[in-house]
C-alpha positions as CSV (number, residue, x, y, z in Angstrom):
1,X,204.6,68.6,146.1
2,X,204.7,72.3,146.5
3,X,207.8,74.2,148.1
4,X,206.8,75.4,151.8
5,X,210.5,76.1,153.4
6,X,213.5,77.3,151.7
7,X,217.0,76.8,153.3
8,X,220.5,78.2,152.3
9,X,224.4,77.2,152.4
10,X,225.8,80.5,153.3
11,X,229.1,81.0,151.9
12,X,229.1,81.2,148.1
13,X,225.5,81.4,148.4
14,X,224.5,84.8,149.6
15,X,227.8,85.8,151.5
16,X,231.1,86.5,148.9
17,X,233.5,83.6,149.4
18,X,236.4,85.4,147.8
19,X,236.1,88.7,149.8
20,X,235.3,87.2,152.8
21,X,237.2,84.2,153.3
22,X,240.2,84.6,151.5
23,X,241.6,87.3,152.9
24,X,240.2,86.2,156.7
25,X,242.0,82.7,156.2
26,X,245.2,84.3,155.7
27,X,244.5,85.8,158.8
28,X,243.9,83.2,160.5
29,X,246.6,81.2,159.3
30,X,249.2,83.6,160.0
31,X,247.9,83.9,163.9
32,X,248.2,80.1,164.4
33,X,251.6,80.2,163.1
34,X,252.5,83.0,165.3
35,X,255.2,83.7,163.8
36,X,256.7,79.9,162.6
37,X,257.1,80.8,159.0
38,X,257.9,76.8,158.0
39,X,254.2,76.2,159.5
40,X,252.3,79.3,158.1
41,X,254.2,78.1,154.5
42,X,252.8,74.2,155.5
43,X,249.5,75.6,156.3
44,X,249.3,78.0,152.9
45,X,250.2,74.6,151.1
46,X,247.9,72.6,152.4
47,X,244.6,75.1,152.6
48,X,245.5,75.6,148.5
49,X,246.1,79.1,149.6
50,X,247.4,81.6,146.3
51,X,250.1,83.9,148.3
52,X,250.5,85.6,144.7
53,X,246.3,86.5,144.6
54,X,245.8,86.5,148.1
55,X,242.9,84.0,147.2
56,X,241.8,80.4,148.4
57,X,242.2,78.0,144.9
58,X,239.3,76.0,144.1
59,X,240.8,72.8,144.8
60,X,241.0,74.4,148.6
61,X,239.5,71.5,151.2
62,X,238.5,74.9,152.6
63,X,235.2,75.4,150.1
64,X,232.8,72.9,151.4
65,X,233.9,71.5,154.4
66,X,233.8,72.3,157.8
67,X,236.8,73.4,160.3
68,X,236.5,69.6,162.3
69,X,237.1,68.2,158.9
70,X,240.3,70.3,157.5
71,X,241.1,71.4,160.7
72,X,242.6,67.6,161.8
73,X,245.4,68.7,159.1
74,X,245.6,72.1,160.7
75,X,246.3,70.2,163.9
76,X,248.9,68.1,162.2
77,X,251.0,71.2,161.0
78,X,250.9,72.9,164.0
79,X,251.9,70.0,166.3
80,X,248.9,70.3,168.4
81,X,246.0,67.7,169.3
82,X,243.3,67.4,166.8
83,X,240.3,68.0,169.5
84,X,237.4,70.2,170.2
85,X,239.2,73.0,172.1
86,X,241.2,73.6,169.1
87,X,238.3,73.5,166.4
88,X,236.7,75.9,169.3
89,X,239.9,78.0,169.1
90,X,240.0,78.2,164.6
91,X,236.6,79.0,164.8
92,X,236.5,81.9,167.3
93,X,239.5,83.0,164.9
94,X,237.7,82.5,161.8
95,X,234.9,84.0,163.3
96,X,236.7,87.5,164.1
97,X,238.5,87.4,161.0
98,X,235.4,87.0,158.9
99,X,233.4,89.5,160.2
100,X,235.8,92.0,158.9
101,X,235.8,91.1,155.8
102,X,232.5,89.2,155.6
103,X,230.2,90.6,152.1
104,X,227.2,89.8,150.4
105,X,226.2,88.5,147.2
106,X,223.4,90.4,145.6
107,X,221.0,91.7,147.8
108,X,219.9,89.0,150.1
109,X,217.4,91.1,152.1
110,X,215.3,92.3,149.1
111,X,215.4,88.7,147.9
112,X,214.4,87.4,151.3
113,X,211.6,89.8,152.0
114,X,210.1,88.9,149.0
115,X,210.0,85.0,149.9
116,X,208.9,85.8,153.1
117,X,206.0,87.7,151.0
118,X,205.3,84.4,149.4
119,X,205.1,82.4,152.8
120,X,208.2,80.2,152.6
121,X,209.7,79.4,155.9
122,X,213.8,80.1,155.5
123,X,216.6,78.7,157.1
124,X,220.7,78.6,157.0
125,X,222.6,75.4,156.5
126,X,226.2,76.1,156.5
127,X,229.7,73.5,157.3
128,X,230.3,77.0,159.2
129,X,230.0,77.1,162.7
130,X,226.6,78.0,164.3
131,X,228.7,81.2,166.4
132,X,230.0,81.9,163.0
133,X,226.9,82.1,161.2
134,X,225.0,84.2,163.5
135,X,227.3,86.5,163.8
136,X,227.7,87.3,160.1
137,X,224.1,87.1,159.2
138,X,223.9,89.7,162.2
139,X,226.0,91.9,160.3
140,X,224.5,91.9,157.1
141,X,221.0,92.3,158.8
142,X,219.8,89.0,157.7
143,X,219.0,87.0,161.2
144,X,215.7,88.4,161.6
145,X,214.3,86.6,158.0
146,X,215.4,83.1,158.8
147,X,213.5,80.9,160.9
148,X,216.5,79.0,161.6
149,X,220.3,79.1,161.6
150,X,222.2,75.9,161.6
151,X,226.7,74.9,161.2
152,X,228.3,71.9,161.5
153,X,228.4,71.8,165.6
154,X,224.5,72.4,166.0
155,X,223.9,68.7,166.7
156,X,222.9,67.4,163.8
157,X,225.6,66.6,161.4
158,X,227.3,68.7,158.8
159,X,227.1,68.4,155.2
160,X,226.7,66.5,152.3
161,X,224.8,64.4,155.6
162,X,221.2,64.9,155.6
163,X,220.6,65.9,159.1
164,X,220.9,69.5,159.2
165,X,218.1,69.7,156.5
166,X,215.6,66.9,158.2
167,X,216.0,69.0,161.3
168,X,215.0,72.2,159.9
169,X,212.1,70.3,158.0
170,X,211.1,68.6,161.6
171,X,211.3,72.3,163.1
172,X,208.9,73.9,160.5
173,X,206.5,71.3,160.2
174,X,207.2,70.2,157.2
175,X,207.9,67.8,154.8
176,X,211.9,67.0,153.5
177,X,210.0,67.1,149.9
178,X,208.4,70.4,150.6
179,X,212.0,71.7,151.3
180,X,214.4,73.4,148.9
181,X,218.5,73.6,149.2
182,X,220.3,76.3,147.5
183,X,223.6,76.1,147.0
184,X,226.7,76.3,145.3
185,X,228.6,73.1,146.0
186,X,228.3,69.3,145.4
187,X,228.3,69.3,149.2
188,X,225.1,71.3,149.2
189,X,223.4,69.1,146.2
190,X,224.2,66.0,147.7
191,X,222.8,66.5,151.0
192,X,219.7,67.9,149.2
193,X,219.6,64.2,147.6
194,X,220.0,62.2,150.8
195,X,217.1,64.2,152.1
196,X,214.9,63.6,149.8
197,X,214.5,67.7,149.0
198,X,214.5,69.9,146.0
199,X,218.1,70.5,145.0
200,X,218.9,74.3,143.7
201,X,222.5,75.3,142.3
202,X,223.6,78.5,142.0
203,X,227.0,79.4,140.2
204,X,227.8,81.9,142.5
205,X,230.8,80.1,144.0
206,X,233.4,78.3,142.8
207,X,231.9,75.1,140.9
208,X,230.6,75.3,137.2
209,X,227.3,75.1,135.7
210,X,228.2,71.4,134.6
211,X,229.5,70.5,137.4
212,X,226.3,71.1,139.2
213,X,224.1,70.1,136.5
214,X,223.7,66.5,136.9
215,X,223.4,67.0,140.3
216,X,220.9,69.7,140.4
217,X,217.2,69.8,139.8
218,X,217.7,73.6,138.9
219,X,220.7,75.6,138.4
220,X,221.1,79.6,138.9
221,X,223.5,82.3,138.4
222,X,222.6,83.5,142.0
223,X,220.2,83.7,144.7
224,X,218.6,86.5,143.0
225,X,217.1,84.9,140.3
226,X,215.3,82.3,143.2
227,X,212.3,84.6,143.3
228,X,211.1,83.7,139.7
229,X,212.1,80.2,139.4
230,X,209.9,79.7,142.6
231,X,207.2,81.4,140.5
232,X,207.4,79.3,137.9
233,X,207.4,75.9,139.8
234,X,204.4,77.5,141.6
235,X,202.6,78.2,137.9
């Protein structure tokens, strides 16, 4: 079954995790400790967070999931309830924080004009918030090629679930096996699997090539090389 819609996971995918999140975490951290050092040290602890680097470690909860799952620990640490307003409040934080810092990997737009060329619909699947999403695909001048842009709170479920990616195949009128997830974590594979879509790794974030590998019906060093492995499936 030929590929008709492309969607992507967004951070370690086409936007720098390292120089976008690490530093913007910190950030974050420190403002919801205002000024507690014991609970900005609990929160460095538990986020895996490298105060010698100034980077998130790759065993960081922080990679793959979304803030209403590692943000119930956040919570926890800070003495405050677990609830929506404060996932709200992290994300407006993480939000701010990231567009400051936020960065690309490659050059998204010439590799998304060129798929647009080809006729693939193109969406965003991301464990970040929708807000957060928009807002840093706005920046990099990306909105305006993806047909849709869906996070964890957009209503139907976050990742490795299948929802987010039956939803954009429902919404572009096509099949869950004429869809294609790129990715760079098990998180994105996985959810690829449930729905019954073409899985695509890319080693552009943190995981390995056989780490991905058995879960992966292709692996790539990045999303630049997606133009000519679509060409070839299309050959």
């Amino acid at each position: 079954m030929p590929l008709r819609a492309i969607l992507f996971d967004k951070d370690g995918t086409f936007v720098d995790f390292h120089s976008t999140w690490s530093p913007a975490a910190h950030a974050v951290m420190r403002r919801l400790a205002a000024g507690d050092e014991d609970k900005l040290r609990q929160l460095i602890e538990v986020n895996h967070f490298d105060v010698e680097t100034g980077l998130i470690r790759s065993t960081s909860p922080m990679i793959a999931q979304s803030s209403a799952d590692y943000g119930v620990t956040w919570a926890s640490v800070l003495g405050v309830a677990a609830d929506a307003a404060f996932f709200s409040r992290m994300d407006g934080m993480f939000r701010e924080e990231g567009l400051a810092t936020v960065a690309p990997i490659g050059e998204p737009t010439l590799m998304l004009a060129e798929l647009r060329r080809e006729g693939y619909a193109l969406g965003v699947i991301t464990n970040d918030s929708e807000a957060g999403a928009r807002a840093q695909c706005d920046k990099l001048g990306l909105t305006a090629w993806f047909d849709a842009i869906i996070g964890y709170d957009s209503g139907h479920g976050r990742k490795p679930e299948p929802g987010p990616i039956l939803a954009c195949a429902r919404r572009f009128g096509v099949a869950p096996g004429e869809t294609a997830l790129v990715g760079d974590t098990l998180h994105d594979l996985h959810a690829a699997r449930a729905a019954g879509a073409t899985a695509i790794g890319v080693l552009s974030g943190f995981a390995g090539e056989a780490e991905l590998a058995e879960h992966a019906d292709h692996v790539l060093p990045d999303i630049m090389a997606l133009p000519a492995l679509l060409r070839r499936l299309r050959a």
